[in-house]
N, C-alpha and C positions, 0 to 999 in steps of 0.2 A: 469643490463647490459645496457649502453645506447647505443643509436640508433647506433652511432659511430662505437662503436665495435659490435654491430649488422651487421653492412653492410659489415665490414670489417673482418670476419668471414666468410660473407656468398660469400662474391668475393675470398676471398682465399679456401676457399673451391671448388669454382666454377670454379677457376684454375687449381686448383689438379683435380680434374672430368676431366675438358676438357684436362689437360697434360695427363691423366692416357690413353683418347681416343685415343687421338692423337697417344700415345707409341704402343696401342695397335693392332691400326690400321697400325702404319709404322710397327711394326713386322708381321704384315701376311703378308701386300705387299712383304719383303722382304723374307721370307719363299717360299712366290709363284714365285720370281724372280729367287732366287736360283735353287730351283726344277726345272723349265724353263731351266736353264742355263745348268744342269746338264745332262735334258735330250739331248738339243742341241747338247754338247760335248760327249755324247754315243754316238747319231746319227753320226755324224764328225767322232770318232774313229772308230767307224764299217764302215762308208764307205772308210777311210783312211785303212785301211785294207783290205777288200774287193779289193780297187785296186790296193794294193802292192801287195797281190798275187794273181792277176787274170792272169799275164804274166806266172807264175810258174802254174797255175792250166792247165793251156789251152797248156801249153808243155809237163805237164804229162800227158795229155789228148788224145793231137796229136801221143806221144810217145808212148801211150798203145795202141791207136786204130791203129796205122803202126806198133806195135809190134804183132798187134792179127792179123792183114790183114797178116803179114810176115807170122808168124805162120800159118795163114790159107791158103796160098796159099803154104808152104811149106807140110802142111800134102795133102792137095790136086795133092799135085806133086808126092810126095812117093807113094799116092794109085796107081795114074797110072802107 
């Protein structure tokens, strides 16, 4: 084999090594982007949640505790 295709053997190999790095390394970066992004967008839908019914939690809220005050002032009224 001459030198020639000695050198030229060992840079295309030496390409393949470093493409095979390079691939390797942009797929965990993008693994870890993903995951990142995904947790982001759970965060976001539970708070987008959270305050689409915080209006409906705090009127069933207000609604049970004037329902039990009603109630309790109304058995409190038949005792006496």
């Amino acid at each position: 084999m001459t030198l020639y295709r000695q050198l030229l053997s060992g840079m295309l190999l030496l390409l393949i090594v470093l493409i095979f790095g390079v691939f390797v390394v942009q797929f965990q970066t993008t693994k870890d982007f993903l995951q990142l992004q995904q947790e982001n967008e759970l965060d976001n839908t539970i708070n987008s949640v959270g305050m689409a019914l915080t209006p409906t939690l705090i009127k069933k809220t207000w609604s049970r505790q004037s329902h039990l005050s009603m109630r309790h002032l109304t058995v409190a009224f038949i005792k006496q």
